[in-house]
Every structure is written in C-alpha cells, then in structure tokens.
C-alpha positions as CSV (number, residue, x, y, z in Angstrom):
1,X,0.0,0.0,0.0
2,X,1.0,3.4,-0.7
3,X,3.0,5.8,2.0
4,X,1.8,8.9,0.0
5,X,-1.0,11.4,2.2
6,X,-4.2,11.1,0.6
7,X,-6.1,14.3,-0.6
8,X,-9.7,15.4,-0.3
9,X,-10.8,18.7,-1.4
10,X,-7.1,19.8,-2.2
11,X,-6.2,19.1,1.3
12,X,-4.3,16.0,3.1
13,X,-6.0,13.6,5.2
14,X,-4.8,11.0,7.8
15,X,-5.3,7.5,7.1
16,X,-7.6,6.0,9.3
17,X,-6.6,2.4,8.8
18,X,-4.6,1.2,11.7
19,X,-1.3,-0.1,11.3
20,X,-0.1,-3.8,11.8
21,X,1.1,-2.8,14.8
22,X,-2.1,-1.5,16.1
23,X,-4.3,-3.7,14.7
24,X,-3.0,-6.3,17.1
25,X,-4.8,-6.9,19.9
26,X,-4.9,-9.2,23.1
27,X,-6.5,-13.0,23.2
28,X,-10.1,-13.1,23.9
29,X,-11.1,-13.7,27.6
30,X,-11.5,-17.1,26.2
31,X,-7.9,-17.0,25.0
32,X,-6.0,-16.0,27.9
33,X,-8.1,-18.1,30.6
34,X,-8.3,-21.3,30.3
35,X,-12.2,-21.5,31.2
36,X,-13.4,-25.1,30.1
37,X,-10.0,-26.4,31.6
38,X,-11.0,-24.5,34.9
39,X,-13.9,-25.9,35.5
40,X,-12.9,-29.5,34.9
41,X,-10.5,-28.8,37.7
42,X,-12.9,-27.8,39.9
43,X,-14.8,-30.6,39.1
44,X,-12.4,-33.3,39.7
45,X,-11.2,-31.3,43.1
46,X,-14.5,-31.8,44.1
47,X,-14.7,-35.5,43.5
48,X,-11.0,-36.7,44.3
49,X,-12.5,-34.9,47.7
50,X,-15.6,-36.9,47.9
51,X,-13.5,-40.4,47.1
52,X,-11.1,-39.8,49.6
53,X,-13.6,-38.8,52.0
54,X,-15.9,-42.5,51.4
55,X,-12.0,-44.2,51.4
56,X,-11.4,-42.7,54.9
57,X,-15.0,-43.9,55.9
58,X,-15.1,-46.8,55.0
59,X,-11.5,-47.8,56.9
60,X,-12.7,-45.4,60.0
61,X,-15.8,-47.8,60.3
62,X,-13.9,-50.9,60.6
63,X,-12.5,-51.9,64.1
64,X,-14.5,-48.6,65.6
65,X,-17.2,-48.8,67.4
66,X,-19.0,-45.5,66.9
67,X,-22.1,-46.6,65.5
68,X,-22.4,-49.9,67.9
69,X,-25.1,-48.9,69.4
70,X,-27.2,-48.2,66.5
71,X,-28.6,-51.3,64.7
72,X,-29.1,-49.5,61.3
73,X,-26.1,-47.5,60.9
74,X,-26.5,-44.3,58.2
75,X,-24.7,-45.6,54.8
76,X,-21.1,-45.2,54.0
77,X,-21.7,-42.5,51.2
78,X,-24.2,-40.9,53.8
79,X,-21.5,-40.6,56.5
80,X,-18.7,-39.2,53.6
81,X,-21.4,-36.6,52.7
82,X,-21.2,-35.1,56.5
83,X,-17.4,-35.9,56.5
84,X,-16.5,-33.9,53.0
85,X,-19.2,-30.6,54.8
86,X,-17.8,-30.7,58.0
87,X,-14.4,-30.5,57.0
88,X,-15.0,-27.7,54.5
89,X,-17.0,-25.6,57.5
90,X,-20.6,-26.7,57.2
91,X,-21.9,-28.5,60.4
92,X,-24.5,-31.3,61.2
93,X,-28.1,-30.7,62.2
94,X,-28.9,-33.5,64.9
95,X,-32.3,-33.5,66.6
96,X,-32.1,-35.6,69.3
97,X,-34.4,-36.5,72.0
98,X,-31.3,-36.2,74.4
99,X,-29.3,-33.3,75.2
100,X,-27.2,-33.4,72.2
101,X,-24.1,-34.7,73.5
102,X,-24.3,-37.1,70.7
103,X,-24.3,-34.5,68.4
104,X,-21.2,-33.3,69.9
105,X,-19.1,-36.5,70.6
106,X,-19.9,-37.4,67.0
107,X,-18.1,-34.0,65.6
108,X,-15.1,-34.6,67.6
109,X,-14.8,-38.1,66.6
110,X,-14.7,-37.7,63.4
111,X,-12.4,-34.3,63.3
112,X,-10.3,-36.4,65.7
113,X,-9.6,-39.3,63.4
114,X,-9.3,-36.9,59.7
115,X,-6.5,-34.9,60.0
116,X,-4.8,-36.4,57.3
117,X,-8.1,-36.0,55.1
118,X,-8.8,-32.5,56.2
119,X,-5.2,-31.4,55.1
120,X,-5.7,-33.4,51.9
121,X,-9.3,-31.7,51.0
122,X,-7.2,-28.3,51.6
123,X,-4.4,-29.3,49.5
124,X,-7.2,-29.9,47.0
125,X,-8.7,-26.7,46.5
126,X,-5.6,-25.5,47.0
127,X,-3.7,-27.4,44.4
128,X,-6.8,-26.5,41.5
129,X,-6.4,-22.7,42.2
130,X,-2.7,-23.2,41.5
131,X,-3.4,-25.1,38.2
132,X,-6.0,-23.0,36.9
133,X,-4.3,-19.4,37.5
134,X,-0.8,-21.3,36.4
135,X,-2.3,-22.2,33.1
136,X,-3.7,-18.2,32.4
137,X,-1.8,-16.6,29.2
138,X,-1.3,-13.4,30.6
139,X,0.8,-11.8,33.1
140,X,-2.0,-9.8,35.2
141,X,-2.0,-10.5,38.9
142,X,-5.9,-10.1,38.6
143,X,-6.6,-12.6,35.7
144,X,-4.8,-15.5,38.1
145,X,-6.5,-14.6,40.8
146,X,-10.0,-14.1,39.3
147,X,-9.4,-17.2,37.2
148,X,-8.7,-19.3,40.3
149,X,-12.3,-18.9,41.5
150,X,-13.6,-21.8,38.3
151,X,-13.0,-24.0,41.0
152,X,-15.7,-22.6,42.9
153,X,-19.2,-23.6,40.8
154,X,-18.0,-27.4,41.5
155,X,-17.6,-27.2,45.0
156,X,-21.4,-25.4,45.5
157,X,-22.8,-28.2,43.1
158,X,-21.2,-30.9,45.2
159,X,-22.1,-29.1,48.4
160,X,-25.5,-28.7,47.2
161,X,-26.1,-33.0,46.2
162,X,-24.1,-33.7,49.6
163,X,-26.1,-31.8,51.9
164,X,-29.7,-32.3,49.8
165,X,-28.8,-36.7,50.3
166,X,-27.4,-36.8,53.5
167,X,-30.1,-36.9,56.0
168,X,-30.2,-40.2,58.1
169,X,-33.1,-40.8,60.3
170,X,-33.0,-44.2,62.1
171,X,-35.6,-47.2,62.1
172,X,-37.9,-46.8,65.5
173,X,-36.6,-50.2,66.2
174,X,-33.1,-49.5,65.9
175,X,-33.2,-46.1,67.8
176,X,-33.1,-45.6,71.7
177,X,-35.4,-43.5,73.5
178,X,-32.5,-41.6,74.1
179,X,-30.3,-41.3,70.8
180,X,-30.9,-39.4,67.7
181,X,-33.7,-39.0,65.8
182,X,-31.9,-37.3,62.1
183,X,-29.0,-36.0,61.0
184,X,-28.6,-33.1,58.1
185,X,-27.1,-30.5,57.1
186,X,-29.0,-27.8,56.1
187,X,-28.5,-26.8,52.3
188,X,-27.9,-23.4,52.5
189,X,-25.1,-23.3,55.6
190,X,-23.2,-26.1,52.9
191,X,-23.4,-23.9,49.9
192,X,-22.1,-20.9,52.0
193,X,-19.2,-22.6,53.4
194,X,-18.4,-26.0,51.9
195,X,-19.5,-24.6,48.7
196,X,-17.8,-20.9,48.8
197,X,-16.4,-19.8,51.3
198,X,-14.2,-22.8,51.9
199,X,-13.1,-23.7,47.6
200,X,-12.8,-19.7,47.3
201,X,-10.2,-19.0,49.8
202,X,-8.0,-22.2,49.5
203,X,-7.6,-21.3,45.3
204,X,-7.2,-17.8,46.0
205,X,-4.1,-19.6,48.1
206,X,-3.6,-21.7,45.4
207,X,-3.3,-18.8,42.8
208,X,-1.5,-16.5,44.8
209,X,1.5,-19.4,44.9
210,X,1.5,-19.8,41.3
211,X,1.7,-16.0,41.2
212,X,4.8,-16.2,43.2
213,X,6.0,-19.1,41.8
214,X,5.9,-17.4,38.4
215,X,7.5,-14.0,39.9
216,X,10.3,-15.6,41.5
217,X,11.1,-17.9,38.4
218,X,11.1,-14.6,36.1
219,X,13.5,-12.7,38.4
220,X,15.7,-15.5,39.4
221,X,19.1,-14.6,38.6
222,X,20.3,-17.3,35.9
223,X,23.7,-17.5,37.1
C-alpha cells in the first residue's frame, strides 16, 4: 500500500486504517483463561474430595465402634457426605431426644480421626487454584486470581447434592429412646461454606503461589 497522504478537497488527510502494529490486539477472555479447563479442575477437586472422603469412611468404620449402638447405621456415602461438609466448614443438624451430646461427641470423633483428610481436602482446593491461574496466558496479577475462582461452581454443586442426600433418620426399632432422631445439614449453611467460602479462599491460596511461583522464576538470577 501506498505511504503517499491522501487528498480530499485539495487538502491532506490522515489514514484512518490502523497499522499492523495497532491492529494487534490481546486473546479473547476465552484466549488467555483457560475457562473449560477450569472448570474441569474444579470438578475433579470436588470429586477426588468426595472419594477420599468414602476411602477414609469406610476404613474409619472398621474396628470402631462409633455406631455400635445403633442397629441401622447411616450408609457409607451418607457418613462421607457429612465428612466432606464438615471439613470444608458446614456443620451437622442433629435433633435428638437427648441433650445433644451425641451430636457433639460425633463432631469430635470424626475431626479427631481426619486430620490427614482435612489437610488433603485443603491441599485440593488449593492445588486447583494453582493449576487453573498457572495455566492463564497473561501476566495480570488479577486474571490468576480471578481465574482461580472456576474452581468454585464445583464445590457449590457438590455441596449442594451432599447436603440435599445426606439426611439419616433411624428405624424406631433401631433407635433408643434416648439417641438421635436425624442428621442433616442444612442446604444453605453447605453452599455458603463447603461450597464458597471454603473452595474460594484455599484457590485464591492456590493462585496467589502460582503467582509467586511465576515472579520468582522470572526474576531468578540465571547465574
């Protein structure tokens, strides 16, 4: 194309076509953040938690004694539903013809015995935040950490199905006059925290390493 100024009406106009330099532009939103990928993430951080959480179950129940004096015990995925919620902030609603001490030796027994699984459901969330904002095409502090949060929409639906299925209400015959009468967690206290509050803060964590992670390896002297 020509260099020479272009006339109109015996005078010289500018050309309004951009140059190739300015005609480039950034990725799409799509482009930069990897949105589909994020969300799978999420997804299986949510379930590797939920597997786990029915692994550690299951081996809890054998040798223990905590449901002996119940003949019809809640199911295995039931008790990993209240396991997965408790340990991501949500808390069991027992109604109980007793005082409630049930309710609270319960808790206790099974924070006391997951540990292990509470770290790992941390180091979870954690680890998807770091994946998602390490995989972002861009430089800005703000994409990482914004990007971090497609870990989030995972956690609420899982939250949501745990705490909607795992209510456990006894037989008559198999209940005491003076044990439990149900166990649930109420939907909206899960979605807050297990589904949230919880994810959001751990892959903010999570993004915020792989933000320094990236800063440190991009000023780290070579020699």
């Amino acid at each position: 194309m020509s260099n020479q100024p272009k006339y109109r009406h015996g005078g010289p106009v500018e050309d309004d076509e951009p140059t190739t330099d300015e005609s480039r532009t950034l990725p799409s939103v799509h482009g930069r953040i990897p949105i589909v990928g994020g969300l799978l993430t999420g997804v299986a951080a949510a379930l590797a938690t939920y597997v786990l959480a029915l692994l550690a179950t299951f081996a809890g129940r054998q040798g223990l004694t905590v449901w002996s004096s119940v003949e019809s015990p809640p199911h295995v995925l039931t008790e990993a539903s209240w396991t997965v919620l408790m340990n991501l902030g949500a808390g069991l609603d027992i109604a109980s013809e007793s005082s409630g001490a049930w309710g609270l030796q319960y808790g206790m027994f099974r924070f006391a015995i997951s540990p292990i699984f509470t770290i790992l459901c941390f180091l979870l969330a954690i680890g998807a935040g770091y994946v998602i904002a390490s995989c972002v095409e861009t430089n800005s502090v703000r994409e990482r950490l914004a990007s971090s949060l497609l870990v989030v929409p995972a956690y609420v639906l899982s939250a949501t199905l745990l705490a909607t299925f795992a209510t456990w209400e006894p037989t008559t015959e198999a209940r005491p006059v003076s044990e439990i009468q149900t166990v649930s967690v109420d939907v909206v206290d899960a979605v807050l925290y297990a589904g949230v509050v919880f994810p959001a803060v751990l892959a903010l964590l999570g993004a915020s390493l792989a933000i320094g992670h990236r800063a440190f390896v991009a000023n780290r002297d070579p020699y």
